[in-house]
LUMKEZA-957290 format. One line per field, with one value per residue (C-alpha): x, y, z; residue in one letter; residue number from 1. Coordinates in nm, 4 decimals, always signed. Layout:
<atoms>
c1 X,...;
c2 Y,...;
c3 Z,...;
residu A,...;
num NUM,...;
</atoms>
This chain:
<atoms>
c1 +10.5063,+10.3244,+10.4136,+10.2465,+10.2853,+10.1561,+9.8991,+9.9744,+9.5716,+9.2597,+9.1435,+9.2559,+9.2367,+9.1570,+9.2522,+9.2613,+9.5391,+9.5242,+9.3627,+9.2504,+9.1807,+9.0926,+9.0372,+9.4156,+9.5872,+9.6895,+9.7391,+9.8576,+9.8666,+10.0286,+10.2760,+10.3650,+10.7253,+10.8882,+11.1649,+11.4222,+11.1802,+10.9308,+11.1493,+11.1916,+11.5296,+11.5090,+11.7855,+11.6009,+11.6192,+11.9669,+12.0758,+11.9149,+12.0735,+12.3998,+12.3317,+12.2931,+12.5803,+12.8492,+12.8456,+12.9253,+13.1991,+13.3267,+13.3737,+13.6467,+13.8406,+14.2099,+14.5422,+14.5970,+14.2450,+14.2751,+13.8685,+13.5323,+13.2582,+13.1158,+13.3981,+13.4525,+13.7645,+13.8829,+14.2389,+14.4665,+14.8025,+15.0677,+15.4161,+15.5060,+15.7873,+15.8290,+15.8522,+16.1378,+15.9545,+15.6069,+15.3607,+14.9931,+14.7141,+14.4170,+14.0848,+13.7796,+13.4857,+13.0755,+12.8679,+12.6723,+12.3242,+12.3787,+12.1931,+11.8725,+11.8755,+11.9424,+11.6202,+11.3965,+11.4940,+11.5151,+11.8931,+12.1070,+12.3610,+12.5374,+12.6073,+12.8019,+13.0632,+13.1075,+13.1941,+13.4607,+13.5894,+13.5976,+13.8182,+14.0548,+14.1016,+14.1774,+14.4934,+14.5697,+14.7109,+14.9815,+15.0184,+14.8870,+14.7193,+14.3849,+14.4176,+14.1107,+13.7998,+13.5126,+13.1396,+12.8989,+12.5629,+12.2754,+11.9190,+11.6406,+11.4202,+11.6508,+11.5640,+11.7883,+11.7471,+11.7887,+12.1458,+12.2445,+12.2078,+12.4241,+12.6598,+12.6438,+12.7919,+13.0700,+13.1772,+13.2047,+13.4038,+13.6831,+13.6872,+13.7225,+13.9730,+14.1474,+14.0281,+13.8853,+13.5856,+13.7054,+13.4004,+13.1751,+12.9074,+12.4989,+12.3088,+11.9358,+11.8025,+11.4944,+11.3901,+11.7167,+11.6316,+11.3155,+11.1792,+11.3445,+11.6632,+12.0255,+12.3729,+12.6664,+13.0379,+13.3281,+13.6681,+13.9859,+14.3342,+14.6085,+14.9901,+15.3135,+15.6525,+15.7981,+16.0316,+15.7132,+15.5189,+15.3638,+15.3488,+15.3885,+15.7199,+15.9274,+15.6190,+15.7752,+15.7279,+15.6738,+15.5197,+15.2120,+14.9100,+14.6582,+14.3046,+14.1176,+13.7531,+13.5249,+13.1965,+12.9684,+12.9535,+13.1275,+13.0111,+13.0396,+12.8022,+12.4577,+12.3147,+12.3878,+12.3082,+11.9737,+11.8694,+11.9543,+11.7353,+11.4417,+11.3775,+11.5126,+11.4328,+11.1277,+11.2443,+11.1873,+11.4601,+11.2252,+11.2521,+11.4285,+11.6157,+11.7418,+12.0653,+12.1779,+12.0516,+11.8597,+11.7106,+11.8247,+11.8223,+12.0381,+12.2689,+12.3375,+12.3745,+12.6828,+12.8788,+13.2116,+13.4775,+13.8320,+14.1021,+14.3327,+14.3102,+14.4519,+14.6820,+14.8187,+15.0637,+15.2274,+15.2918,+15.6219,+15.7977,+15.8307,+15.7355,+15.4266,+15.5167,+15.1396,+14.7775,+14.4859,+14.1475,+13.8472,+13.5942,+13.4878,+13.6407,+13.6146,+13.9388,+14.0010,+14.0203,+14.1727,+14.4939,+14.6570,+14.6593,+14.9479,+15.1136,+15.5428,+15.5536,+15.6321,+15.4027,+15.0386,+14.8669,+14.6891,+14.4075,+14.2947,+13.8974,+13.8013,+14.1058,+13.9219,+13.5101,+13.3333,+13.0168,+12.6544,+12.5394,+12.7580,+12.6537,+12.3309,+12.3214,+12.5183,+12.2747,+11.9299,+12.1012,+12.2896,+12.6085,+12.9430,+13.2099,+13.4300,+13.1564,+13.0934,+13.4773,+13.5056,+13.1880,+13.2611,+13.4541,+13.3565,+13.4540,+13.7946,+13.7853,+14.2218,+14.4918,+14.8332,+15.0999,+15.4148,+15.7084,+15.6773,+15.9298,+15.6866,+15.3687,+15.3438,+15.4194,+15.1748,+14.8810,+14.9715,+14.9654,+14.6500,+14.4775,+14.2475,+14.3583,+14.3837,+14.6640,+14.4503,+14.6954,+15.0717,+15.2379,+15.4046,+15.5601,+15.2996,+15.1694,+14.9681,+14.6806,+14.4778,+14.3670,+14.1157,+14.1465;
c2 +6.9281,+6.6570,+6.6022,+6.3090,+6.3389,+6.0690,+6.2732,+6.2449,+6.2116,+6.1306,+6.4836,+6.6744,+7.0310,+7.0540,+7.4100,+7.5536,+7.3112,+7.0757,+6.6934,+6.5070,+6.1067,+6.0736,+5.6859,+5.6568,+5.9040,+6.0482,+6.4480,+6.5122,+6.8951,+7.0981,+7.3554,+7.6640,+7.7269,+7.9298,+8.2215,+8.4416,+8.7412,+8.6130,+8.5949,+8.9875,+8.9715,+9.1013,+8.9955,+9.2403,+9.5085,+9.4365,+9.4304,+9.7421,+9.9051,+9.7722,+9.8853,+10.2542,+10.2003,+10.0724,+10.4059,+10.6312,+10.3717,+10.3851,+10.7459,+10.7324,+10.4541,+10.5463,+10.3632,+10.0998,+9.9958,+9.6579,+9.5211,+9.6145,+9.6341,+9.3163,+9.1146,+8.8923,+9.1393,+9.4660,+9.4757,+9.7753,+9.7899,+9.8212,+9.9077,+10.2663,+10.3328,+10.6793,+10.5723,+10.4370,+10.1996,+10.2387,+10.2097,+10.1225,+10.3069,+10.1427,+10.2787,+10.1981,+10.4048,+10.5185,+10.7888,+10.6937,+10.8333,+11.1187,+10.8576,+10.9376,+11.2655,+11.1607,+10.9319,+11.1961,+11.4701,+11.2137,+11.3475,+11.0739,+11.1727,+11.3925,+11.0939,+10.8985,+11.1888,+11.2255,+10.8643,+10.8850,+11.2254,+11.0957,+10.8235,+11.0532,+11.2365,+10.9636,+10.8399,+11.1651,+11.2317,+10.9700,+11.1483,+10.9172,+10.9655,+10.7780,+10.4837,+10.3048,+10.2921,+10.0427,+10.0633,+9.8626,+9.9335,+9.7131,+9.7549,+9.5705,+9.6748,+9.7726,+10.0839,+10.1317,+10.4758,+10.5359,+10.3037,+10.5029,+10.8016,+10.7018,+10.5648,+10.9068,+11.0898,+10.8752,+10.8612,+11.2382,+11.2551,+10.9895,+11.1917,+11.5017,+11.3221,+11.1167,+10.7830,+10.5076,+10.3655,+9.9992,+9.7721,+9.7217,+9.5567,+9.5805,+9.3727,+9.3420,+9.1871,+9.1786,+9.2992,+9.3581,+9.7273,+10.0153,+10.0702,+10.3465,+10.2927,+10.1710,+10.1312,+10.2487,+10.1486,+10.2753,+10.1279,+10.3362,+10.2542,+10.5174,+10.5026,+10.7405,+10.6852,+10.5371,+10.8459,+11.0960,+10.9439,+11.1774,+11.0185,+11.3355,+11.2006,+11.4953,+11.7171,+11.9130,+12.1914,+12.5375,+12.3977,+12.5860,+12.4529,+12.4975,+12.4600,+12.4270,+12.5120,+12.2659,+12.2786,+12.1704,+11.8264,+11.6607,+11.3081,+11.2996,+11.3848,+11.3536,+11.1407,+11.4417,+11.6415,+11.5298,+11.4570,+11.8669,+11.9713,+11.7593,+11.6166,+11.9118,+12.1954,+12.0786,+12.1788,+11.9305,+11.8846,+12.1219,+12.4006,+12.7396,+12.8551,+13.2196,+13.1741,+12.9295,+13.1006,+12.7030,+12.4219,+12.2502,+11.9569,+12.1224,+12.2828,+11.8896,+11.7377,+11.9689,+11.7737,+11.6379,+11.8234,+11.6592,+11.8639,+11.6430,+11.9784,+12.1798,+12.0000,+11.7640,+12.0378,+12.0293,+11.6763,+11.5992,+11.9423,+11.7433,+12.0926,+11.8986,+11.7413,+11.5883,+11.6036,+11.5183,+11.4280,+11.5893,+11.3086,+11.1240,+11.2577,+11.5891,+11.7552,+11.5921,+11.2113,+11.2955,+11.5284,+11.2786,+11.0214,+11.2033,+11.3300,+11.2039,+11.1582,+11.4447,+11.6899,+11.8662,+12.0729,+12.4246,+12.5521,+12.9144,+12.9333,+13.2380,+13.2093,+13.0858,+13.2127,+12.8810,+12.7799,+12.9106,+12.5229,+12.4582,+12.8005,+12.6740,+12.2909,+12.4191,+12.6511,+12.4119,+12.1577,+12.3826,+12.1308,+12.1746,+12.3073,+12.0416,+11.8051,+12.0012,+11.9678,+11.6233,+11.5539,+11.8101,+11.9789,+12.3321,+12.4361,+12.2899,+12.0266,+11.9263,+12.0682,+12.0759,+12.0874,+12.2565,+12.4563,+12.8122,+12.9104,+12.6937,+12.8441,+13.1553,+12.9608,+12.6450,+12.9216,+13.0823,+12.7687,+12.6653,+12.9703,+12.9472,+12.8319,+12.9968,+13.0037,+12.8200,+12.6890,+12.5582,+12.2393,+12.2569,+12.0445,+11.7990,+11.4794,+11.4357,+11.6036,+11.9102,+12.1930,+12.3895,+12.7900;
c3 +1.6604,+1.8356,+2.2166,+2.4037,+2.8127,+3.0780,+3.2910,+3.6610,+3.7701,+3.6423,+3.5998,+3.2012,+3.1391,+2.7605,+2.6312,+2.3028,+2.0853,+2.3846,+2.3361,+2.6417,+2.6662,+3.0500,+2.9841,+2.8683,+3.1079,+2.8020,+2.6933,+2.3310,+2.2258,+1.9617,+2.0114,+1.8101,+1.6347,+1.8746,+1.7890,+1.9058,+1.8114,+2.0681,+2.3374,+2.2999,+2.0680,+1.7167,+1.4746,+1.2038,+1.4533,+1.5837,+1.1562,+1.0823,+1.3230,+1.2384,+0.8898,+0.9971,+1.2623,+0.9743,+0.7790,+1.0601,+1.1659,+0.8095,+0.8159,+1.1124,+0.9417,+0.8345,+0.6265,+1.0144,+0.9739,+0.8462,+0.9178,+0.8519,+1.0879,+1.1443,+1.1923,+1.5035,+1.6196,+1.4557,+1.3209,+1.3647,+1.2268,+1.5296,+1.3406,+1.5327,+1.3725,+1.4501,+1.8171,+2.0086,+2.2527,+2.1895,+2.4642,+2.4741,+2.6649,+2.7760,+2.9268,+2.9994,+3.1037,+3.0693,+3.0732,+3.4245,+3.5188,+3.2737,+3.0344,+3.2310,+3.0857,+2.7169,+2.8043,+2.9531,+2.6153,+2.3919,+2.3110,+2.1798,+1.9793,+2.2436,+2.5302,+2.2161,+2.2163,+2.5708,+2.6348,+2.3400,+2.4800,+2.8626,+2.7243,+2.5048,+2.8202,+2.9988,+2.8806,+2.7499,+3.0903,+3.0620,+2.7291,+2.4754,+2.1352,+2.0829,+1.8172,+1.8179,+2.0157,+2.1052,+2.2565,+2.4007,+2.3912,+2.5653,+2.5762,+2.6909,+2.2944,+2.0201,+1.8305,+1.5242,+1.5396,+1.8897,+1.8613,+1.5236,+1.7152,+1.9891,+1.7751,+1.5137,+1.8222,+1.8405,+1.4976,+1.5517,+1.8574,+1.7005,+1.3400,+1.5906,+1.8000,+1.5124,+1.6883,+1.5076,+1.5605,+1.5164,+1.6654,+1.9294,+2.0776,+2.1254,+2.2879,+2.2996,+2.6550,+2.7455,+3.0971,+3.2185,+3.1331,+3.1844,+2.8381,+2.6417,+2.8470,+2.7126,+2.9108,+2.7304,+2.7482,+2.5898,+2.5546,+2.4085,+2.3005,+2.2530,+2.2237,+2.3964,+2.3208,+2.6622,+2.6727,+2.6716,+2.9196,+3.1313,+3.5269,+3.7870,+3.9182,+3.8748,+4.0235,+4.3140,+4.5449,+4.3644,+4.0354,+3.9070,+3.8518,+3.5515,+3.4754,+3.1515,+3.1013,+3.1433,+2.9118,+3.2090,+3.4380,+3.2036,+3.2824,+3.6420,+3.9244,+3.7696,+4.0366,+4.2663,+4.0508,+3.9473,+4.2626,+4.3651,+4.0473,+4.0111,+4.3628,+4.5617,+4.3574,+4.1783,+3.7944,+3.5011,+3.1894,+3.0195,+3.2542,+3.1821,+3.4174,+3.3736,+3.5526,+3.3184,+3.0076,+2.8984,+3.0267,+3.2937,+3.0130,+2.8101,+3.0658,+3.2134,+2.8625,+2.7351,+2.5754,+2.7684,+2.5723,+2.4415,+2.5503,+2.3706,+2.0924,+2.3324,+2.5362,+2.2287,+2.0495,+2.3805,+2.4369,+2.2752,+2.4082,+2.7838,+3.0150,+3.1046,+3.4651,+3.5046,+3.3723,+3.5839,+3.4477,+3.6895,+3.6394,+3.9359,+4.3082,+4.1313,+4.2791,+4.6160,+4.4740,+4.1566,+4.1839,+4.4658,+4.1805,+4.0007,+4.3097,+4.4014,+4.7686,+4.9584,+4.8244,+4.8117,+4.6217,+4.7201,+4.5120,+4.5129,+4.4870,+4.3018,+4.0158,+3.7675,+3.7065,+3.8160,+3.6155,+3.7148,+3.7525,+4.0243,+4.2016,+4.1530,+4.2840,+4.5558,+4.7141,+4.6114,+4.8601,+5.1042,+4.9719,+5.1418,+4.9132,+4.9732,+4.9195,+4.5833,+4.5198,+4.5853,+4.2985,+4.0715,+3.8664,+3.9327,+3.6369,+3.5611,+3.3048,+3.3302,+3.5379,+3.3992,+3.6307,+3.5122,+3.6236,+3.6980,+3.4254,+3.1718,+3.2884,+3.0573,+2.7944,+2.8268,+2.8764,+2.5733,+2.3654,+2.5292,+2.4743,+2.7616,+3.1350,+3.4274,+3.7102,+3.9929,+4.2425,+4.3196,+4.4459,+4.8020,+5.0662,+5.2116,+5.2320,+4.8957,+4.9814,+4.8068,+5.0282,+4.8784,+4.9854;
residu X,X,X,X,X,X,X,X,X,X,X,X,X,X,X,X,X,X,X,X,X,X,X,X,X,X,X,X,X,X,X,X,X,X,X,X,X,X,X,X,X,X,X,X,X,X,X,X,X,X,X,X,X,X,X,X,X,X,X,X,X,X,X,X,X,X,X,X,X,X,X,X,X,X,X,X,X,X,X,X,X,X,X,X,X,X,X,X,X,X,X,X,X,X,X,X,X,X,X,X,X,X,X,X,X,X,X,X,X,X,X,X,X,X,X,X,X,X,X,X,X,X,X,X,X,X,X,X,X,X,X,X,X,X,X,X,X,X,X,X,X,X,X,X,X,X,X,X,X,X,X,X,X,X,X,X,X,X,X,X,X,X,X,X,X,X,X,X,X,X,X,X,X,X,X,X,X,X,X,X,X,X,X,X,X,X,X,X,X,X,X,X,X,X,X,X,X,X,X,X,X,X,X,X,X,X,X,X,X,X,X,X,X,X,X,X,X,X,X,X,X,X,X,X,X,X,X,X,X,X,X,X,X,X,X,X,X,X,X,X,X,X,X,X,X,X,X,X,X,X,X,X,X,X,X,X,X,X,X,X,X,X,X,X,X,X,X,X,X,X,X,X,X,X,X,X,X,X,X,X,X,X,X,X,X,X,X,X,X,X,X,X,X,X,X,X,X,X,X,X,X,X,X,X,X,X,X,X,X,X,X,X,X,X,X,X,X,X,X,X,X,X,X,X,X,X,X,X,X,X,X,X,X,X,X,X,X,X,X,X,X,X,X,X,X,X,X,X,X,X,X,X,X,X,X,X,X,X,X,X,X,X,X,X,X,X,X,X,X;
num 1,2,3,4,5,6,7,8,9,10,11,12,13,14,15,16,17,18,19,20,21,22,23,24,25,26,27,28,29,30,31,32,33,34,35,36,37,38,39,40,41,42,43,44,45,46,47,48,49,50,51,52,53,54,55,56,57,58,59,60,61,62,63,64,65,66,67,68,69,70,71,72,73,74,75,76,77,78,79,80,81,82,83,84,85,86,87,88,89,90,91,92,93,94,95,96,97,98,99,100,101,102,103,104,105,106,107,108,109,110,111,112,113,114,115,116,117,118,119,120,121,122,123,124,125,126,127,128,129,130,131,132,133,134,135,136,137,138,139,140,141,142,143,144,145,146,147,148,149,150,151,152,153,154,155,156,157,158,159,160,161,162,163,164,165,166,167,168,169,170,171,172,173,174,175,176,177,178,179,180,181,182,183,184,185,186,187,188,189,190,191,192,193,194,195,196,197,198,199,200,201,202,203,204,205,206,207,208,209,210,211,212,213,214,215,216,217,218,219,220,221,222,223,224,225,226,227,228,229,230,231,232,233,234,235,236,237,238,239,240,241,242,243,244,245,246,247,248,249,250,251,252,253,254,255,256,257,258,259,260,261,262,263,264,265,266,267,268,269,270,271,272,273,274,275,276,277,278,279,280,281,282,283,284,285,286,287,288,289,290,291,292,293,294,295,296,297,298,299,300,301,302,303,304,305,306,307,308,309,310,311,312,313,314,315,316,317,318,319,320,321,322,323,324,325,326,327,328,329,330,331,332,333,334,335,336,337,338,339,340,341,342,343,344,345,346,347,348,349,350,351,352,353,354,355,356,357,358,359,360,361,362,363,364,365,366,367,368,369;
</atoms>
């Protein structure tokens, strides 16, 4: 390509390609073809990984999927006929700052499932069954392998959860992130038949509250918490630590576990009053969000056996326990509320949960004792 420009003085710098007439004011030069790839974006890149991403997508697809990957928008088949008045449940969440310690292991193919498994969980406690699930994914380089990874744990977590993995998105921008490091976005769908909804309205004074295991932080907390073990207490992902019987790596990547196995046998038989979520707020912000008017709830520290890694954090920053209660979940990954004549029952079924508090009269607060 030829490009001719009127030179605004008398003076011509002549470099490389560059052609200089000083008597004509003139400065011709040649430029080279310029692509997407050298702006920092690789289509190659962005279709291999696509490639590797389409089988694992494949493998959660069931009879209501209707597109393949790749299309512009992913069609699921809506007819519930099985339901009187069918009602869709939308979420949207990520996996926050516990990315930085996928980046410092070089772990990818555990964050995938706990941004799938956050999401389950998340409109599980209106009492909805995941349908279909998206991602995004954006990176300032694409590495196919890196994005299959992420991407392999998701497949899992929908085959695991019955979810498909309908679509998604990844991006490749250049310096809008550190080298190595991705953002990652989930999106979920699910469905309850109006007449099972689960909403805490007929929560009242003298219900029981229950707690399910958590696995670990979940996804919630690891600026805190990183900040308590690497800056504060000096460890590295790579250190052992005898308490927790691993890494600190590996203790703060355990997977965020669905408790949609558990809980789902029991959401059609209507003795669940409300489900709460422990994510971000930990206890404190979270239970109010289900609560009537009229009410609070008390929990009993010291019902359930809370995990070493809170123990831990707490005394390498000296942390208040409500401040550890209001970030974490101590240990409790969902709390059922129920009536006290459905309590033996709903542990039973669940198989693991512990008796760690009770509604009473207040003003929809949670005192922690």
């Amino acid at each position: 390509m030829l490009i001719v420009l009127a030179a605004n003085s008398q003076r011509c710098f002549v470099k490389e390609a560059w052609k200089c007439d000083s008597q004509a004011n003139i400065i011709t030069f040649m430029t080279q073809p310029i692509s997407y790839a050298d702006a920092g974006v690789s289509i190659d890149n962005a279709n291999k990984a696509v490639a590797k991403i389409r089988e694992y997508a494949r493998s959660t697809f069931n009879e209501r999927t209707l597109t393949e990957i790749g299309s512009f928008g992913g069609m699921f088949a809506g007819a519930f006929p099985n339901m009187a008045e069918p009602i869709l449940v939308a979420s949207a969440d990520g996996v926050g700052t516990k990315l930085k310690l996928a980046f410092d292991t070089g772990i990818h193919n555990t964050v995938g499932a706990d941004l799938v498994n956050h999401c389950v969980n998340d409109i599980l406690v209106q009492g909805a069954r995941p349908l279909f699930f998206l991602d995004y994914f954006a990176t300032g380089k694409l590495d196919p392998d890196v994005t299959a990874s992420v991407v392999e744990g998701m497949a899992r977590a929908c085959r695991e959860n019955g979810c498909v993995l309908l679509g998604g998105e990844t991006a490749e921008m250049p310096s809008m992130y550190a080298d190595g490091e991705y953002d990652l976005a989930g999106f979920i769908v699910g469905v309850v038949d109006k007449p099972k909804v689960i909403d805490g309205k007929s929560i009242a004074p003298g219900d029981v509250v229950l707690g399910i295991p958590s696995t670990g932080l979940q996804t919630n907390g690891y600026s805190l918490a990183r900040k308590l073990f690497f800056e504060v207490g000096g460890y590295t992902p790579d250190s052992f630590v005898e308490e927790l019987g691993t890494t600190v790596g590996e203790a703060l990547l355990a997977t965020h576990a669905s408790f949609l196995p558990q809980i789902g046998p029991l959401l059609d038989s209507g003795v669940i009053k409300g489900l709460v979520h422990i994510t971000g707020g930990g206890f404190l912000e979270n239970i109010p969000r289900i609560l009537p008017e009229g009410v609070s709830v008390e929990i009993q520290r010291g019902t359930w056996p809370e995990l070493t890694v809170f123990g831990l954090m707490q005394n390498l920053g000296n942390v208040p326990v409500l401040e550890m209660f209001r970030t974490f979940n101590m240990g409790i990954g969902m709390i059922i509320v129920c009536s006290e004549g459905d309590a033996a029952a709903i542990s039973d079924s669940l198989g693991s949960a512990y008796r760690i508090g009770q509604v009473a009269e207040g003003d929809g607060s949670v005192v922690i004792g």
